[in-house]
DRENLUMSE-737130 format. One record per residue: x negated, y negated, z negated of N, C-alpha, C, O in turn; residue number from 1; residue in one letter. Coordinates in steps of 0.05 Angstrom, whole numbers. Atoms other than C-alpha are relative to their C-alpha. Layout:
residues N
[[X, Y, Z], [X, Y, Z], [X, Y, Z], [X, Y, Z], NUM, A];
...
***
This chain:
residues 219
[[-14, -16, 20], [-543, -292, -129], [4, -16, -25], [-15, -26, -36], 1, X];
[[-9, 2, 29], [-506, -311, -193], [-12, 11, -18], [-8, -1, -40], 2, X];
[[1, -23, 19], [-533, -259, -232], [-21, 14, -1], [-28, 17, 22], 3, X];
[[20, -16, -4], [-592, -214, -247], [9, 26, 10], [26, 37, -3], 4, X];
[[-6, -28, -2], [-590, -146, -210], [-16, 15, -8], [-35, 17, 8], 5, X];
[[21, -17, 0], [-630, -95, -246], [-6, 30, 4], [9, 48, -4], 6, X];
[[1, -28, -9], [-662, -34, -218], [-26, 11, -23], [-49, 4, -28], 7, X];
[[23, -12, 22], [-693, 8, -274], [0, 29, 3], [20, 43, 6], 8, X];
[[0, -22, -12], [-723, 67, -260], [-9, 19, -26], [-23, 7, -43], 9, X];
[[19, -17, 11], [-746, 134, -303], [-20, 5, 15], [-16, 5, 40], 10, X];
[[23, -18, -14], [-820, 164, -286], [-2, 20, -2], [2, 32, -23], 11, X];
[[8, -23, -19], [-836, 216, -251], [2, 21, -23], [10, 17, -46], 12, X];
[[-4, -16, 21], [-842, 286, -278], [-31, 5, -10], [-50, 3, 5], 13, X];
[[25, -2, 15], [-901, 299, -328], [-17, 25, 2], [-9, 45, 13], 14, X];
[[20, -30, 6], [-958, 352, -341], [14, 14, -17], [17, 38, -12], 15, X];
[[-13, -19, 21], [-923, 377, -398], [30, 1, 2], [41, -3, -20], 16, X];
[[-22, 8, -1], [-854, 375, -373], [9, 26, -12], [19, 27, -35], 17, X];
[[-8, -27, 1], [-840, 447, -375], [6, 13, -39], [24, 28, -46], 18, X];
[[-2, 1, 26], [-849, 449, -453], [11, -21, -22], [5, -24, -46], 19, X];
[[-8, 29, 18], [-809, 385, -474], [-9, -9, -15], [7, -18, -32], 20, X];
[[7, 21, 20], [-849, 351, -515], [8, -27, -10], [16, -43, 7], 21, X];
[[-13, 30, 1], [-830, 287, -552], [-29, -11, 10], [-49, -10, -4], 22, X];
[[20, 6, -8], [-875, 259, -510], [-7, -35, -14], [-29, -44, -20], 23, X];
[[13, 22, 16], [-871, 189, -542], [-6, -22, 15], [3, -29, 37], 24, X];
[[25, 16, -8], [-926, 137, -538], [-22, 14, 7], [-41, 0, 10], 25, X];
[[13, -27, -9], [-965, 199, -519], [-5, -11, 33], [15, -14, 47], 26, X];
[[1, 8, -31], [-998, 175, -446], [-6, 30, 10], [-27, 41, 14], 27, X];
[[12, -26, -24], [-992, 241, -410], [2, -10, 19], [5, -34, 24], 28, X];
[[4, 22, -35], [-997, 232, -339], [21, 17, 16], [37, 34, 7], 29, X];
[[-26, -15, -13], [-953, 254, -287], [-12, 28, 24], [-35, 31, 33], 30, X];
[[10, -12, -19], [-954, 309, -239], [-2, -14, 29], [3, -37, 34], 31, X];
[[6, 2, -26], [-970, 313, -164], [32, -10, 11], [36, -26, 29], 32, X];
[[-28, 4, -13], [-890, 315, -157], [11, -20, -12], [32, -32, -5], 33, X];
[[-15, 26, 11], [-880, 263, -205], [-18, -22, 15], [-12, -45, 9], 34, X];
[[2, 29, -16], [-920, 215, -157], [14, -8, 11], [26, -30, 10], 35, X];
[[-23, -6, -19], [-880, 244, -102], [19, -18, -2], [25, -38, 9], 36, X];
[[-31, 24, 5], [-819, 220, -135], [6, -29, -1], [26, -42, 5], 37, X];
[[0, 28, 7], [-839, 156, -153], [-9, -16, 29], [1, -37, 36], 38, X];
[[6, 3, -26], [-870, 149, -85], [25, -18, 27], [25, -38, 41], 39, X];
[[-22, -9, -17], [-805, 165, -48], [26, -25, -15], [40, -38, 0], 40, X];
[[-11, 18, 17], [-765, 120, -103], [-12, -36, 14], [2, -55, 20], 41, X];
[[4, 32, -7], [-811, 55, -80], [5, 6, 32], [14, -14, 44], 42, X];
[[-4, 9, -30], [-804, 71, -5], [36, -5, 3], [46, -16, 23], 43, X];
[[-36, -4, -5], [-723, 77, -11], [-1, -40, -18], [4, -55, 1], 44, X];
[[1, 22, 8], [-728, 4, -53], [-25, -27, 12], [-30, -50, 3], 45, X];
[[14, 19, -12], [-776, -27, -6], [12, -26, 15], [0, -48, 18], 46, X];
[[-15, 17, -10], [-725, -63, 28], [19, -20, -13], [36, -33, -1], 47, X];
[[-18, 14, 13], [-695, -99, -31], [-23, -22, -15], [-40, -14, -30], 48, X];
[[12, 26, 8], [-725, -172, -46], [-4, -4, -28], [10, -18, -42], 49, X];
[[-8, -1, 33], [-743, -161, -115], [-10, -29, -11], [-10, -46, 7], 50, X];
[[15, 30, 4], [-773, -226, -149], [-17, 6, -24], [-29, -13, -35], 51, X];
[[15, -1, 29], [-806, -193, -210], [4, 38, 4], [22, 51, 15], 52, X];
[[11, -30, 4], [-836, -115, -223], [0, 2, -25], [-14, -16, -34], 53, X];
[[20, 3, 32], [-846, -99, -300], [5, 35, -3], [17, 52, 10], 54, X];
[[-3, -44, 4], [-851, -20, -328], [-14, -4, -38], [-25, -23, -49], 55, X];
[[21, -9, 25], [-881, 0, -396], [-30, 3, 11], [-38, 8, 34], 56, X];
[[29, -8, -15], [-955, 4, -396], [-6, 21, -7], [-30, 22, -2], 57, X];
[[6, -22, -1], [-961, 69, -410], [1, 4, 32], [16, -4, 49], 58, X];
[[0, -15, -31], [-985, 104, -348], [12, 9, 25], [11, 4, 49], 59, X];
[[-24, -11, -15], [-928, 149, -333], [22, -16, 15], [38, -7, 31], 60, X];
[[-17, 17, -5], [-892, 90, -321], [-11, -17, 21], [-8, -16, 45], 61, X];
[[14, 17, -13], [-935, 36, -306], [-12, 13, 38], [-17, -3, 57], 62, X];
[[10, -8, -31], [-960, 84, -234], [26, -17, 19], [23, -37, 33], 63, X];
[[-12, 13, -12], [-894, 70, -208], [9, -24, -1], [25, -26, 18], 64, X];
[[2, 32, 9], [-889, -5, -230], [-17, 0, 24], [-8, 0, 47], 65, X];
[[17, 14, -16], [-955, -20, -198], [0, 10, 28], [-13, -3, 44], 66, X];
[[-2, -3, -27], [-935, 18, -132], [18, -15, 13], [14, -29, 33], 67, X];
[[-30, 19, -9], [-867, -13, -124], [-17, -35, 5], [-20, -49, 25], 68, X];
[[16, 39, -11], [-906, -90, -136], [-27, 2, 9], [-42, -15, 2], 69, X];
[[18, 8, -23], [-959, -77, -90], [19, 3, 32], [19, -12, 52], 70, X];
[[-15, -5, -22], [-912, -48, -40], [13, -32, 11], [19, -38, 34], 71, X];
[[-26, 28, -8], [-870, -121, -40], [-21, -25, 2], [-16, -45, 15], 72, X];
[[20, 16, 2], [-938, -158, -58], [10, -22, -23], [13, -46, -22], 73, X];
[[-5, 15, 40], [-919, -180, -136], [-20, 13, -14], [-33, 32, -6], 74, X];
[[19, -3, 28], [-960, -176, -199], [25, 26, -12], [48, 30, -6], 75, X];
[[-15, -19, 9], [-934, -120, -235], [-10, -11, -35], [-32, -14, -44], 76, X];
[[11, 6, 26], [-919, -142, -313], [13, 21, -17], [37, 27, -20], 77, X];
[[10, -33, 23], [-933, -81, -361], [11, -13, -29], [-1, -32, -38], 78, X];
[[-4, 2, 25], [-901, -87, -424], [6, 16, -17], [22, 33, -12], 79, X];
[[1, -24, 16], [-912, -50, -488], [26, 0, -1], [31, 18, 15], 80, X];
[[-21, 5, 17], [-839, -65, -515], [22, 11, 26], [46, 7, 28], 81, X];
[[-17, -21, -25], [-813, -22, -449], [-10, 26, -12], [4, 45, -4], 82, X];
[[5, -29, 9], [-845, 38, -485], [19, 16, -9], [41, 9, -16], 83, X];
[[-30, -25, 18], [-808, 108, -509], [-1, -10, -18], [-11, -33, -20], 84, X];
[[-8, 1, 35], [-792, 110, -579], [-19, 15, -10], [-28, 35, 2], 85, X];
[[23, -10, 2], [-844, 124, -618], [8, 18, -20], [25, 14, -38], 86, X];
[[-9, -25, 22], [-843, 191, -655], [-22, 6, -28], [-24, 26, -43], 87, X];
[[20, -13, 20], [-899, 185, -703], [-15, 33, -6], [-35, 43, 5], 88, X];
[[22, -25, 2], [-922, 253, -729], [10, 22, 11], [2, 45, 5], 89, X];
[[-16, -15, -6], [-875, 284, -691], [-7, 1, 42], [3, 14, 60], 90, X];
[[12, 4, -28], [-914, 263, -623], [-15, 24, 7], [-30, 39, -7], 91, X];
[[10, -27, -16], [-929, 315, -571], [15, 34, -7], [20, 52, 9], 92, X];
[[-16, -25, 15], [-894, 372, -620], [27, 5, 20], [43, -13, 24], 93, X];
[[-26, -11, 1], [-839, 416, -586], [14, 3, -13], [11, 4, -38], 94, X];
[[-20, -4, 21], [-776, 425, -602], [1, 22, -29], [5, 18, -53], 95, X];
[[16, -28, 16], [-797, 499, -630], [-17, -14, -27], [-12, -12, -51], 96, X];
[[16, 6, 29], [-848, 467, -674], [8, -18, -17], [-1, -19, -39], 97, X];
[[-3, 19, 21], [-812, 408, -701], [22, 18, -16], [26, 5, -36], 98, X];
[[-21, -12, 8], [-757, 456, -726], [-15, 25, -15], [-1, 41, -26], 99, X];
[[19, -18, 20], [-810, 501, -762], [-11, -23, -21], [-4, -23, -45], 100, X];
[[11, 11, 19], [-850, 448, -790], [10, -19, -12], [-5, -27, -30], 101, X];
[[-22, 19, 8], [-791, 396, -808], [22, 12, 7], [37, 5, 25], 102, X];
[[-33, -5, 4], [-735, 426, -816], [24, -14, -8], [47, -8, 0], 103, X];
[[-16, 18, 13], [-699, 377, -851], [7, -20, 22], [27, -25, 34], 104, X];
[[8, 21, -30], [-720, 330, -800], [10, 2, 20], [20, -17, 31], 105, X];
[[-9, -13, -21], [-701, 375, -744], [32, -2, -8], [44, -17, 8], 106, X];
[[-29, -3, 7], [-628, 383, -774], [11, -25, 4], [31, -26, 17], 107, X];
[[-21, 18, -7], [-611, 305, -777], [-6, -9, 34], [10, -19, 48], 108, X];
[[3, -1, -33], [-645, 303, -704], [26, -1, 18], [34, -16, 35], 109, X];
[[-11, -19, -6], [-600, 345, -693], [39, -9, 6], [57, -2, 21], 110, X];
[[-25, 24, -2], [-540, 296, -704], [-5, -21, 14], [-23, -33, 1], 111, X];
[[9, 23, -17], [-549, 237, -650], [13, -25, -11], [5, -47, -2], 112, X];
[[-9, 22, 8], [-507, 192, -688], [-13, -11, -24], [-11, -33, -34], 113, X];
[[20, 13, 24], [-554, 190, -743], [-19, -15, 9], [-30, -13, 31], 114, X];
[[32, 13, -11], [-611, 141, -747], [-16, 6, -17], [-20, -3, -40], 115, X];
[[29, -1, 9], [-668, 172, -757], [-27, -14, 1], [-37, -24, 21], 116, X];
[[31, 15, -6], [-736, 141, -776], [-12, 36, 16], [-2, 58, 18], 117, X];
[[27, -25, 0], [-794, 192, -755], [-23, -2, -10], [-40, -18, -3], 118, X];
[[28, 8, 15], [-848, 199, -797], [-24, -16, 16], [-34, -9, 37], 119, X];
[[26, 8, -11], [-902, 155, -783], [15, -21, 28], [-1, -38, 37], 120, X];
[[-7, 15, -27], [-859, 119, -720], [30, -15, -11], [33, -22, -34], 121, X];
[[-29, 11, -7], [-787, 91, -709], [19, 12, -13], [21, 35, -21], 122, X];
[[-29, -1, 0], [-723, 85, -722], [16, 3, 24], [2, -4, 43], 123, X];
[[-11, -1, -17], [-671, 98, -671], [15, -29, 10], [15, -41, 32], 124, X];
[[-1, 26, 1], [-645, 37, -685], [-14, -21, 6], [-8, -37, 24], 125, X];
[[15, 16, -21], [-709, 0, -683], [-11, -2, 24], [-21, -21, 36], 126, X];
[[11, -4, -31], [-727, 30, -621], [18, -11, 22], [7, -13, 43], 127, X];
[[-33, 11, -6], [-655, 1, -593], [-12, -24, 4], [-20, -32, 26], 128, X];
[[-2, 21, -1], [-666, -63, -621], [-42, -14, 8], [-52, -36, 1], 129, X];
[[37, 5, -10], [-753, -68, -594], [11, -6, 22], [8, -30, 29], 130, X];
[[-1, 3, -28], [-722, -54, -524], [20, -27, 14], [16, -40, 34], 131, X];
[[-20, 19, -5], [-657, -101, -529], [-16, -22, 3], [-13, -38, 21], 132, X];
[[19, 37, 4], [-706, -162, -545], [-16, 0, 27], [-11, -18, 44], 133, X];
[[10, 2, -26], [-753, -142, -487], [19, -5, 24], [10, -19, 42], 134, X];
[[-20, 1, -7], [-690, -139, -453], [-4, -34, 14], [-13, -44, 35], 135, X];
[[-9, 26, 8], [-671, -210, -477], [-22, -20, 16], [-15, -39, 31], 136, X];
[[14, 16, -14], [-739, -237, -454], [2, 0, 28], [-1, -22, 38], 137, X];
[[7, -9, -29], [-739, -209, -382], [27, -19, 10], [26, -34, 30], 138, X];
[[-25, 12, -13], [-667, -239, -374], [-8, -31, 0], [-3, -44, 21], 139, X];
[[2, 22, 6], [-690, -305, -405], [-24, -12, 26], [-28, -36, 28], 140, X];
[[20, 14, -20], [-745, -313, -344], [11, 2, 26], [4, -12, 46], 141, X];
[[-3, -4, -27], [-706, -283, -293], [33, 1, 2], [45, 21, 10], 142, X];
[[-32, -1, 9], [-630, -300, -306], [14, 5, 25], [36, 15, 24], 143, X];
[[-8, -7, -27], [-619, -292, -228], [-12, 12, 15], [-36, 10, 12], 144, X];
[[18, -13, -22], [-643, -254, -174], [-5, 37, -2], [15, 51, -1], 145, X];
[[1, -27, -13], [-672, -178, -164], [-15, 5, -15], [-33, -12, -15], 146, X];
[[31, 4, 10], [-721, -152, -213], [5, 41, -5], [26, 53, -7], 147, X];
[[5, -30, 2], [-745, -73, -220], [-13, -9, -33], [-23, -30, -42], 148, X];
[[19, -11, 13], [-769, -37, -280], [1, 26, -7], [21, 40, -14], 149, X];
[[11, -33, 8], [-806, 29, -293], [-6, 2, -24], [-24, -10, -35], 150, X];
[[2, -12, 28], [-795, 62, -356], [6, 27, -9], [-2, 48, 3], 151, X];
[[-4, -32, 13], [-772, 120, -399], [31, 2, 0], [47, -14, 9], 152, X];
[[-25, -16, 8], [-710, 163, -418], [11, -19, -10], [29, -32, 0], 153, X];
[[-16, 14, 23], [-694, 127, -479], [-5, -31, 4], [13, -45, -6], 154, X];
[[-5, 34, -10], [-713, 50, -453], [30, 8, 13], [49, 5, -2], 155, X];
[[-23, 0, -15], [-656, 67, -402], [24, 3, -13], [44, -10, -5], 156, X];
[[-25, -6, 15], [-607, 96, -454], [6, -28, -10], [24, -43, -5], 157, X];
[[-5, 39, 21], [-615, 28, -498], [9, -13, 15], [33, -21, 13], 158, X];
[[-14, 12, -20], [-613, -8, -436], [33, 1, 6], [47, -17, -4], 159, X];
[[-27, -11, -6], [-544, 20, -412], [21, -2, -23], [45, -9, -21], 160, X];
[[-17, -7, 37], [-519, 31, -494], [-5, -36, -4], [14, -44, -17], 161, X];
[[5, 28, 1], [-539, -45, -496], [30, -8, 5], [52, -9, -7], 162, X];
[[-12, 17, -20], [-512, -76, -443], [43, 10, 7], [62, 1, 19], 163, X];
[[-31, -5, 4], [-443, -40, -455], [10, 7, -24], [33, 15, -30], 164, X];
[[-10, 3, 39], [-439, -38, -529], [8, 35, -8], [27, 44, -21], 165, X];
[[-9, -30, 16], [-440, 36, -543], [-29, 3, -24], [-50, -8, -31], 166, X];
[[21, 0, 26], [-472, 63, -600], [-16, 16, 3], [-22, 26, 24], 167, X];
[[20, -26, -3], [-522, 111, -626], [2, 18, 13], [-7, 21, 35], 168, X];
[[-4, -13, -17], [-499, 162, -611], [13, 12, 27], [17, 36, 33], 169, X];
[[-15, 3, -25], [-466, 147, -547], [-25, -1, 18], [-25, 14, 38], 170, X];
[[22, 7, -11], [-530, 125, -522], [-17, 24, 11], [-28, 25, 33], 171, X];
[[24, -27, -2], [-570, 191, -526], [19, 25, 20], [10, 46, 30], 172, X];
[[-13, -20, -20], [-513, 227, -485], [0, -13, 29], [18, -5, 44], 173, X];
[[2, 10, -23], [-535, 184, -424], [-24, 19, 6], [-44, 23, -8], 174, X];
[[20, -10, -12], [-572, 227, -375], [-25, -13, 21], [-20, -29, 39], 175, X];
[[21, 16, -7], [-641, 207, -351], [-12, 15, 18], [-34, 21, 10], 176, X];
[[26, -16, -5], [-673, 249, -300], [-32, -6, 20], [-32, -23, 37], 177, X];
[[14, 15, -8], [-739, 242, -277], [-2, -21, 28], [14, -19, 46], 178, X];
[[0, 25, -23], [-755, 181, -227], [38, -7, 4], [46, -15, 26], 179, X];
[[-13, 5, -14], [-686, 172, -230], [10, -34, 3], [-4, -52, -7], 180, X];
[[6, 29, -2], [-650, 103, -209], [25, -11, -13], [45, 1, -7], 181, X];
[[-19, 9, 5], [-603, 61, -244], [2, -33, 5], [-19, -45, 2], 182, X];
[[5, 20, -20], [-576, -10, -211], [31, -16, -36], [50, -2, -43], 183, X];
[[-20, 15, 0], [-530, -62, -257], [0, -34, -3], [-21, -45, -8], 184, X];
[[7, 23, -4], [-520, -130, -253], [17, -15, -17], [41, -16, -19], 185, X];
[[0, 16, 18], [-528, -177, -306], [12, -29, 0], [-3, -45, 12], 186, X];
[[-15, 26, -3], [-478, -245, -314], [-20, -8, -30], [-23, 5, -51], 187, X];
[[6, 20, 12], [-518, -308, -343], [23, -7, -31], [17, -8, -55], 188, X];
[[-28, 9, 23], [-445, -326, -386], [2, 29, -16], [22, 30, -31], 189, X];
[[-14, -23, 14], [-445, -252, -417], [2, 26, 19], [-6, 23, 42], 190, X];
[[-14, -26, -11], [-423, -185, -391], [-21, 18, 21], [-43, 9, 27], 191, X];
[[11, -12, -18], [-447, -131, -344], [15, 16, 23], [39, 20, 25], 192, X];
[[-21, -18, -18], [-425, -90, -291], [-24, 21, 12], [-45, 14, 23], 193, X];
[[22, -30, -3], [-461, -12, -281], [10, 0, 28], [34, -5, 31], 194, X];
[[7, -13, -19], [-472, 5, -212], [-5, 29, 8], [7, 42, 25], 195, X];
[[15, -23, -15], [-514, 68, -207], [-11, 1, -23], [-24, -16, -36], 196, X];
[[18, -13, 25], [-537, 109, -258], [-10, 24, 2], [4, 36, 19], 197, X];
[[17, -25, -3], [-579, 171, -261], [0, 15, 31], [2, 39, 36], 198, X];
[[-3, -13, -26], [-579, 173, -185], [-39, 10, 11], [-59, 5, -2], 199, X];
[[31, 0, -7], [-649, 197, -139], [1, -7, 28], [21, -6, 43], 200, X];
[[3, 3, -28], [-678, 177, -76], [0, 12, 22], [-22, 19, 28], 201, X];
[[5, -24, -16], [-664, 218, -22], [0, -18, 37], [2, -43, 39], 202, X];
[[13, 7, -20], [-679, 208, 54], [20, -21, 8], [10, -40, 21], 203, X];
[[-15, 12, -18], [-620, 175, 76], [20, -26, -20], [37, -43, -12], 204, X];
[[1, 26, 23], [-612, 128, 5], [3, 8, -27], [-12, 25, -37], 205, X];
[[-5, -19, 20], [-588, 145, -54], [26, 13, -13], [50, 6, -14], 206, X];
[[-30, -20, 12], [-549, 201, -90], [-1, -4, -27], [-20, -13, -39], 207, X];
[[-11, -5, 22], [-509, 214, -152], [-12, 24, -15], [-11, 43, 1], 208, X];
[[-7, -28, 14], [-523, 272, -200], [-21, 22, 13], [-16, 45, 6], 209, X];
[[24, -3, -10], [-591, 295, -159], [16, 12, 21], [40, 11, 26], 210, X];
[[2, -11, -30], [-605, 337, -94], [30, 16, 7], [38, 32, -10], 211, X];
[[-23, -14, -7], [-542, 364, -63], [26, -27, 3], [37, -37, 22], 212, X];
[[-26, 18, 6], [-489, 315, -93], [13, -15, 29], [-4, -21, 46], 213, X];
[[-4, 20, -18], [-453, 275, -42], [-15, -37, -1], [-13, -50, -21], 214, X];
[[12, 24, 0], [-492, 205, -24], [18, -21, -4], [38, -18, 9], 215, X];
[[-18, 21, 10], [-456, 142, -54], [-6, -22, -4], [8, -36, -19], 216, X];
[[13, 21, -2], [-499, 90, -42], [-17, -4, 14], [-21, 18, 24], 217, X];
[[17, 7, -29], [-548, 64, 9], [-14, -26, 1], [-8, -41, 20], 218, X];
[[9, 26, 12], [-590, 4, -22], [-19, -17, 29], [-30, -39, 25], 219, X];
***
């Protein structure tokens, strides 16, 4: 191959899914069904020659990282700078509560084209430009070939808002859902080309737009 192909995955679904939390740098763990998923995610990508595994090291992430590179028999490399965006004091808080106790806060939220810092954490921006550089490194070791990584919502958005030059808030209207899989492949000289985005693993490969959709790919 010319080119890097990368498969980056969201994790699984969480203990606290049900209550959205900005979950953050917050290591919740995942459920029983968010193994499942991630499970069912490395057996559907078992058959693709990866040459490199990496995820965030947070937990939620890092499970399916280290299943996927034992499954192929790779080192699995964990890196902080794959993490969510960090929300400072605004970690773990529902939507409900951040909109009581920051209001102000909650309102430019509230606009996706704004860049918000968050008390105590990130910028939207710098959270962008943390993941672009991790990015930058992973390409710089692996400029060709097959490489996975397990991460979050908003790694994937940046990723995607990156790699095709959209902006803030273009970025945050990319849908992420859990374990799901996105495939594109990276040119050495520049450019990208999207594949597969917010698809899931289902028995017979993978679909578009989750359970039901018509299947549109077959990795």
């Amino acid at each position: 191959m010319s080119f890097l192909r990368l498969f980056f995955i969201r994790h699984g679904q969480t203990e606290n899914f049900g209550s959205y939390p900005f979950n953050g740098w917050t290591d919740v763990q995942l459920t029983d069904e968010g193994r499942r998923q991630l499970d069912q995610t490395v057996q559907a990508l078992r058959g693709v020659p990866l040459t490199a595994v990496y995820s965030s090291d947070l937990s939620r992430a890092a499970y399916g990282g280290l299943a996927l590179a034992r499954e192929l028999g790779l080192s699995l490399k964990a890196e902080k700078d794959f993490r969510e965006i960090f929300f400072g004091k605004l970690e773990g808080l529902t939507w409900s509560v951040i909109q009581e106790k920051y209001p102000d806060l909650a309102e430019r939220i509230s606009h996706p084209g704004a860049d918000v810092t968050f008390p105590g954490g990130e910028s939207a921006s710098q959270f962008r430009a943390r993941v672009e550089g991790a990015l930058a490194r992973l390409l710089k070791d692996h400029p060709v070939g097959q490489v996975a990584l397990v991460a979050h919502a908003g790694v994937n958005r940046a990723i995607l808002a990156g790699l095709l030059g959209l902006s803030l808030a273009a970025m945050w209207s990319i849908t992420q859902d859990f374990a799901c899989l996105n495939v594109v492949d990276i040119y050495p000289e520049g450019g990208a080309q999207v594949r597969l985005v917010n698809a899931y693993a289902g028995p017979e490969g993978y679909y578009q737009g989750g359970p039901g959709f018509e299947r549109i790919a077959r990795l």
